[in-house]
C-alpha positions as a printed Julia matrix, in Angstrom:
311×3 Matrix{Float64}:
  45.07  -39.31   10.35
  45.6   -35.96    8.97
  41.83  -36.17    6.74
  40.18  -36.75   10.46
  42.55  -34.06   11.77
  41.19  -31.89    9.01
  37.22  -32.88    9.35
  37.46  -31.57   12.36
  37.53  -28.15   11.85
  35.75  -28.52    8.9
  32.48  -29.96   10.91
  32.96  -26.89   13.85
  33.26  -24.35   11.1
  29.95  -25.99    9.61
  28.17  -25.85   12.95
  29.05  -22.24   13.8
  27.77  -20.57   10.36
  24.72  -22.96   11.14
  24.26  -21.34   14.17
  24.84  -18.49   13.25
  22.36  -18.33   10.89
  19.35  -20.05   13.31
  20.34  -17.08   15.15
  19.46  -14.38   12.63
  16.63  -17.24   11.85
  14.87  -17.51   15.3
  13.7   -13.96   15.98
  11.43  -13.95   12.55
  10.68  -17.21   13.01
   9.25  -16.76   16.49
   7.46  -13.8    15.32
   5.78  -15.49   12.73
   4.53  -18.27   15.3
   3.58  -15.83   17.94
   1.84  -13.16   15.72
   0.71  -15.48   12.4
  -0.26  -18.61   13.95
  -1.38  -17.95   17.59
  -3.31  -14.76   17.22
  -4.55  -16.22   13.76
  -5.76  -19.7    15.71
  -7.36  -17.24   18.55
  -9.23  -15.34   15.98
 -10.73  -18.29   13.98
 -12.26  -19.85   17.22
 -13.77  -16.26   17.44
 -15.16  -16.14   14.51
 -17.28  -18.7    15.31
 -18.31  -17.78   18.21
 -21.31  -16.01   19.7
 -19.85  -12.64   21.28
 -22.5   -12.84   23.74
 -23.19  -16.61   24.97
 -19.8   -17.77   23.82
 -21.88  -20.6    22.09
 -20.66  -21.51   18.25
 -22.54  -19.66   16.1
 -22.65  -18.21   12.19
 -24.18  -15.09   12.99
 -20.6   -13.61   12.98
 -20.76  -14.17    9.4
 -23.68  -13.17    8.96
 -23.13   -9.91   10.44
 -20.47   -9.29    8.1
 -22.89  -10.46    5.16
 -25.12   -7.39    6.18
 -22.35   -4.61    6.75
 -20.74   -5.39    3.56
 -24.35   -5.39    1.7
 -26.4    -2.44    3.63
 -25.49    0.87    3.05
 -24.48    3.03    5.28
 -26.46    5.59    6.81
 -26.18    8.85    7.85
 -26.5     7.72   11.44
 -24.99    4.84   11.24
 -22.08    2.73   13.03
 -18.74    3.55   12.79
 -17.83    2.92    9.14
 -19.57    0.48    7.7
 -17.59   -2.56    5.62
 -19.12   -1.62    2.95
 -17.84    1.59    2.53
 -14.42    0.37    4.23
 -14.24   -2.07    1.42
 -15.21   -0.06   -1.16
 -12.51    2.7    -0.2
  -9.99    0.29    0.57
 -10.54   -0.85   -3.39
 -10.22    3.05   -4.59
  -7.09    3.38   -3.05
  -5.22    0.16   -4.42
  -6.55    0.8    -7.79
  -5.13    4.46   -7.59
  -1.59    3.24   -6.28
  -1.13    0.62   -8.84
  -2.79    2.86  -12.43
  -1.91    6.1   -10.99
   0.95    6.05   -8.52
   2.88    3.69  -10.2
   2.97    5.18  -13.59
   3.52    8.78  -12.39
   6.7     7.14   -9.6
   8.26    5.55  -13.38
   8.1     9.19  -15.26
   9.41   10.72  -12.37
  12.08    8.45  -12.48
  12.92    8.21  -16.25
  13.02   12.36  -15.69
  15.6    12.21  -12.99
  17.4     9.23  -14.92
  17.84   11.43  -18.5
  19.41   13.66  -16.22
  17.2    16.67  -17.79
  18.64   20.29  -16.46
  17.72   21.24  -13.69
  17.22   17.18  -12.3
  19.0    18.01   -9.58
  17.26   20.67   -8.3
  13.85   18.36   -8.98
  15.27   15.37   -7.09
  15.22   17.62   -4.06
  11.68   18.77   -4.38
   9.79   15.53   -5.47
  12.25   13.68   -1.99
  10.19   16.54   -0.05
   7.58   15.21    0.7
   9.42   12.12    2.45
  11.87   13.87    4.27
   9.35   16.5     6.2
   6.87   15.2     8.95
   3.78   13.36    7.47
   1.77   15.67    9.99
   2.96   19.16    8.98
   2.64   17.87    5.26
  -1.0    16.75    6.49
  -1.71   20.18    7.99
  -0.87   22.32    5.11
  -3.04   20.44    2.68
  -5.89   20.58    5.16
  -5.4    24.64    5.09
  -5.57   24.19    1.31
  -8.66   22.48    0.96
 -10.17   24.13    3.99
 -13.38   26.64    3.6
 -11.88   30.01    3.01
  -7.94   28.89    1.97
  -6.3    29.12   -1.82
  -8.61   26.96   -3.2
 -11.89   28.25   -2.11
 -10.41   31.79   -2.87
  -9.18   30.53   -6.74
 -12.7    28.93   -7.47
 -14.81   31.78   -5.94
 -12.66   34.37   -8.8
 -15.41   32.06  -11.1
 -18.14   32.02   -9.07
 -17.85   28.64   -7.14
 -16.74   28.36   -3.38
 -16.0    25.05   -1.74
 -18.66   23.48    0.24
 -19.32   24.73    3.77
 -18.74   21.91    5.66
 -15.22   21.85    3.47
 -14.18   19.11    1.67
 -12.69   16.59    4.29
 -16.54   16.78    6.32
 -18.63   15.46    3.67
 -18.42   11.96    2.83
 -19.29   12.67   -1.18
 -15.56   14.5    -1.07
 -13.49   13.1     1.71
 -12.42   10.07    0.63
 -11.2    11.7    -3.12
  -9.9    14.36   -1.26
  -7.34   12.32    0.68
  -6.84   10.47   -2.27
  -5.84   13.62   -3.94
  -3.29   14.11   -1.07
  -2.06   10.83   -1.39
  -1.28   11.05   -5.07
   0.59   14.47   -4.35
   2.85   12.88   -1.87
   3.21    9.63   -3.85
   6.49   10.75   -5.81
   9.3    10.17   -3.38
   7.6     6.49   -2.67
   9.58    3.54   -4.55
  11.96    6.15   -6.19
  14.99    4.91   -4.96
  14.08    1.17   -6.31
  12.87    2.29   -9.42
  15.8     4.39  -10.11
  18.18    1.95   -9.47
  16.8    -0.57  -11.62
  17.2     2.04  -13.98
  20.62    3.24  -13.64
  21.66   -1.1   -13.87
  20.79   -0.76  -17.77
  23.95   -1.16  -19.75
  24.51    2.82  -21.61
  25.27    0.63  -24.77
  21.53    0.08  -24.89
  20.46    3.14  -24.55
  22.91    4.43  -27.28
  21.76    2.35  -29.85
  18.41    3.15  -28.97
  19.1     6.52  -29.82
  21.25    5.73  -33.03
  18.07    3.96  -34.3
  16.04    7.42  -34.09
  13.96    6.02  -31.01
  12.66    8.79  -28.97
  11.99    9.32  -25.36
   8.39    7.78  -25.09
   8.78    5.22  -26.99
  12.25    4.45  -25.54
  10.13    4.4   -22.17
   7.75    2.3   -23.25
   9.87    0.12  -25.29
  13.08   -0.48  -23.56
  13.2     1.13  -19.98
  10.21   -0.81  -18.98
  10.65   -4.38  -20.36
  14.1    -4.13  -18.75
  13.29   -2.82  -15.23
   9.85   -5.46  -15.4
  11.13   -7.73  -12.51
  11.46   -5.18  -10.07
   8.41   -3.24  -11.39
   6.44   -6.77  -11.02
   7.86   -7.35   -7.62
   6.64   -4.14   -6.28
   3.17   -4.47   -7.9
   2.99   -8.27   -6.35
   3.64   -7.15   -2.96
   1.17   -3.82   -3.36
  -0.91   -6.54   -4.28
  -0.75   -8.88   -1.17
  -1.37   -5.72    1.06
  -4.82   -5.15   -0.78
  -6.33   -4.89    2.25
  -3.94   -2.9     4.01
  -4.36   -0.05    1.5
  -5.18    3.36    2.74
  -4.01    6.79    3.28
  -3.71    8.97    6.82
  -7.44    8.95    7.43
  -6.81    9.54   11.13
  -4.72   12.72   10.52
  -7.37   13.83    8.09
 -10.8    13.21   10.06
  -9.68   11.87   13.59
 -12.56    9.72   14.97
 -15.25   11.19   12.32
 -17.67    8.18   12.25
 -19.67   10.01    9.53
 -16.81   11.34    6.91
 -16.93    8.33    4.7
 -13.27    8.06    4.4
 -12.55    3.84    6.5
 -10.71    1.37    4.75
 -10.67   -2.03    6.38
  -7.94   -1.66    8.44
  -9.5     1.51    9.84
 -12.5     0.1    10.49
 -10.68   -3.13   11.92
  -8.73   -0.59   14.08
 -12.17    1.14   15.0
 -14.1    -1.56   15.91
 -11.9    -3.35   18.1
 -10.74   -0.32   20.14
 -13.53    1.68   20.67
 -16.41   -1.11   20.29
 -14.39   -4.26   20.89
 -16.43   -6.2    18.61
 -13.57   -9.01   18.37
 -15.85  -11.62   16.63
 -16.8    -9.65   13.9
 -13.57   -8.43   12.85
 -11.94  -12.07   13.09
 -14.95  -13.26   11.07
 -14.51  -10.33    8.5
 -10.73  -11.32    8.39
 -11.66  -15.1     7.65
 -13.69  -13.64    5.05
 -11.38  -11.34    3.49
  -8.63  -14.12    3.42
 -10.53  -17.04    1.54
 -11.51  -13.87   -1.28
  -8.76  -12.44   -1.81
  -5.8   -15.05   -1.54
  -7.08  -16.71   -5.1
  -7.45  -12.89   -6.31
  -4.26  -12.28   -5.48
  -2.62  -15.75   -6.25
  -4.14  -15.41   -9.53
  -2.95  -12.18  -10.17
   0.67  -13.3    -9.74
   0.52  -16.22  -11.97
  -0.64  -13.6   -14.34
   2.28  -11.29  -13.69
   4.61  -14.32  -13.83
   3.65  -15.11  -17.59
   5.0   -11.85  -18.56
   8.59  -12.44  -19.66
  11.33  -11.05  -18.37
  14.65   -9.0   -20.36
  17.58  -10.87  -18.96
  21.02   -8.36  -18.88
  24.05   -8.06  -17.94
């Protein structure tokens, strides 16, 4: 009598943390039907559709076959996939060789605790803590015709070009990538450090009795024990491949001609101001069956590099 008396509460504590947790549960859960799977289902059927009979057609496809292999003009339409793609490629291989490795000496400088850290924690966290557009505007003064720049290269005879450097589509794109890498410091610091500051001190001292110095200790040790979060970071910069950009809008507003899309800007261009719905849900098809091996592939690769287990 008293084991049934016992069940009892047993079985009602059991169904409350149950629900409790379906609660916390439902509202992702619902949001990945509503925006994964419905919009998703929505935009295949488009993608094989004719945007002007409605009939089922390839010439979606085939569209996107000819904007990702014709090269875009001077007069052309607003931002060709080729030069979205191509852009979109520049920036995630500059945020994963460049950002990356300059976010991990950052860090390692802030975790030796060098003098005057403290005072260098502040100013790299800058960037982060001020408005993205006032940090946006006072770049655009640098680089502009006539600002510090233009005035330190004409002291050796050069000048910027005319049109400045965000107006021609030779310089935009680097340009912002330039920006980008400035204001990449403060991004991932707080994960990286702490990963850092979790290695055991008694590692680090015998490091040191064995004569190892900074780089090497860097190389050597820091990384191979911060590796899983490292990796985790890299995976998931990896999955948003085609997400990767910088603040194009801020830089050139609705410039058609700058140069400077990614995919997601052109996605975001042609369905608001052209509403060309069947391309972009055939471009997205496209993009998904290339780049989910890539990217699968990539993390079995990442996988196979072991891991320093701690305590």
């Amino acid at each position: 009598m008293e084991n049934r008396t016992n069940k009892k509460p047993r079985n009602q504590l059991r169904q409350r943390q149950l629900l409790f947790i379906w609660g916390w549960l439902a509202v992702p859960l619902l949001s990945w039907i509503l925006w994964y799977w419905i919009v998703n289902a929505q935009s295949f059927i488009q993608a094989f559709q004719d945007p002007d009979t409605g009939v089922w057609s390839t010439i979606n496809f085939e569209n996107v076959w000819k904007s990702i292999t014709t090269p875009m003009t001077a007069t052309g339409a607003y931002g060709s996939l080729r030069v979205a793609l191509t852009n979109t490629l520049k920036y995630f291989f500059v945020n994963v060789f460049l950002q990356y490795p300059i976010q991990i000496v950052v860090c390692y400088f802030l975790y030796k605790q060098v003098k005057g850290y403290k005072i260098f924690r502040y100013i790299f966290y800058l960037p982060g803590i001020l408005p993205g557009l006032a940090i946006v505007y006072v770049f655009k003064i640098f680089v502009a015709n006539g600002g510090p720049i233009d005035s330190f290269l004409q002291l050796f005879g050069n000048s910027l070009p005319a049109d400045g450097l965000l107006s021609s589509p030779n310089t935009a794109t680097n340009t912002i990538i330039v920006y980008v890498v400035w204001t990449c410091v403060w991004g991932h610091m707080l994960l990286l450090s702490g990963a850092m500051y979790r290695i055991p001190v008694e590692m680090l001292e015998a490091a040191r009795l064995e004569g190892i110095g900074p780089w090497r200790e860097l190389v050597s040790l820091i990384l191979p024990l911060i590796w899983p979060t490292l990796s985790t970071l890299i995976i998931l910069t990896c999955t948003s491949i085609l997400g990767q950009g910088g603040p194009i809008l801020l830089f050139t507003g609705n410039n058609q001609y700058a140069g400077t899309t990614t995919i997601s800007f052109w996605i975001f261009g042609k369905t608001l101001y052209n509403g060309e719905y069947n391309l972009v849900s055939a471009t997205g098809l496209v993009m998904t069956v290339v780049f989910c091996p890539i990217i699968l592939l990539l993390r079995k690769l990442m996988d196979k590099i072991p891991a320093v287990e701690y305590r």
